[in-house]
C-alpha positions, 0 to 999 in steps of 0.5 A: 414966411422968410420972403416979402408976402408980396412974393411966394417963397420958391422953398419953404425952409423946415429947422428939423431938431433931433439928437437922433439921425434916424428921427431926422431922416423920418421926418424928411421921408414923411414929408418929401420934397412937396407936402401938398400941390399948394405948397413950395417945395420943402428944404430942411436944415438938420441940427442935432443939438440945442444951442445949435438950434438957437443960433440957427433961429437967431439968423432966421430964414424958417418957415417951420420949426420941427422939434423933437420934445424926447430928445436929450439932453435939450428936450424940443418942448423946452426949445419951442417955449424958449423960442416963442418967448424970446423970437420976435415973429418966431416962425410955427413949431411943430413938437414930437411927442413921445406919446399922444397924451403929451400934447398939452405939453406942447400946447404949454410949449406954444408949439401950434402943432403936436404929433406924436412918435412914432411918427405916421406920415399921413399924421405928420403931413396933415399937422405941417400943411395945417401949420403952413397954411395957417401962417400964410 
């Protein structure tokens, strides 16, 4: 988590990646303000391109990190491995397929959660609920 354990987070920060404004703004629709009544608020920071992800980890401050694996021409499942392999402490990804059967590649990925496009509301917030819970 982005604050000392000792004290709950106020919001929790989402990196939402994804080359397509629409895709970006579906994700923060699905998930609204609150995900769940034992959750923070959520907060999301958009990019819209590869290396502007890195350098958004690289100054760190997430708790989630929602990569889209069709976007182009930097894949979201390429990103998460990348992350997982070179952040210390890397914060959870959650990958968006482009189709169910692509969820061993974000498992490959090290992303802890997959769900696919397009993306179901209902599916997207069980997947990031899991996912924060499970990093709490």
């Amino acid at each position: 988590m982005a604050e000392s354990a000792s004290m709950p987070p106020s919001t929790l920060r989402i990196l939402v990646y994804s080359d397509n404004p629409r895709t970006r703004e579906q994700v923060r629709l699905a998930l609204g303000k609150r995900i769940h009544p034992e959750l923070p608020e959520l907060s999301y920071h958009d990019v819209a391109t590869g290396p502007m992800v890195i350098q958004q980890m690289d100054a760190g401050g997430f708790d989630l990190v929602i990569l889209d694996g069709e976007a182009s021409p930097v894949g979201g499942m390429g990103i998460a491995k990348q992350l997982k392999d070179e952040i210390t402490d890397c914060p959870p990804v959650l990958v968006l397929t482009g189709r169910p059967d692509d969820a061993w590649l974000a498992r490959w990925s090290r992303a802890e959660a997959a769900v696919p496009h397009p993306i179901d509301p209902i599916r997207l917030g069980e997947a990031v609920v899991s996912v924060l819970r499970a990093a709490a």
